[in-house]
N, C-alpha and C positions, 0 to 999 in steps of 0.2 A: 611469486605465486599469486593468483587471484584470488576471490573473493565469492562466492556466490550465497543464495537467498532460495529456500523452498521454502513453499506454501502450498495451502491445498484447502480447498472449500467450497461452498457455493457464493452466487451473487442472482441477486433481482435489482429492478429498475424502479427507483417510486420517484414519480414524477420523472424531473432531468438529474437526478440522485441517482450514481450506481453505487448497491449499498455491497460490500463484502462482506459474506460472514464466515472468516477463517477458520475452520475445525482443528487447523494442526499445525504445524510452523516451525523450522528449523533453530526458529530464535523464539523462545514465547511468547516474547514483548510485542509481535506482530501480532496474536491472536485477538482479533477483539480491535485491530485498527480502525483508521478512516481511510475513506475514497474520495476522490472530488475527479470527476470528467468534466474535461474544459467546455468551454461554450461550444467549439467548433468542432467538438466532438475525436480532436484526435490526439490530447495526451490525456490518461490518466494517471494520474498523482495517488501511489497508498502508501501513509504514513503511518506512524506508533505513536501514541500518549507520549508525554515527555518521559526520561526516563536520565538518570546520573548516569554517566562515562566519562573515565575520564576525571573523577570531582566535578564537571559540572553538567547545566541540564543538556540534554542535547532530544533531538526529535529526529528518528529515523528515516527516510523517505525512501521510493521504490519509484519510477518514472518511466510510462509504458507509453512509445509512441506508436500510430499509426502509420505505416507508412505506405502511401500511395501510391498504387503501380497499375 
């Protein structure tokens, strides 16, 4: 069986910073993450604050790419 990730929220642009600001979130620990959009503008990267799992730390990540057609 797989695995899946909901979210929900809005996002703005400050500068070359997409910033998310998650309202709601399948897993908590996502509400309140970061974003980072690559320089060439086709992955974005949204991650969680560290967080224990496991015993140790680990940091979440989510990886959106663009894909050109």
């Amino acid at each position: 069986m797989g695995t899946f990730l909901a979210y929900s929220g809005s996002y703005h642009l400050d500068g070359s910073d997409v910033i998310h600001e998650e309202a709601i979130s399948l897993y908590p620990n996502w509400v309140g993450g970061h974003a980072a959009l690559s320089e060439d503008g086709r992955t974005l990267t949204l991650s969680t604050d560290p967080i224990v799992a496991g015993g140790r730390p680990s940091v979440q990540r989510l990886l959106w790419r663009r894909v050109l057609g």
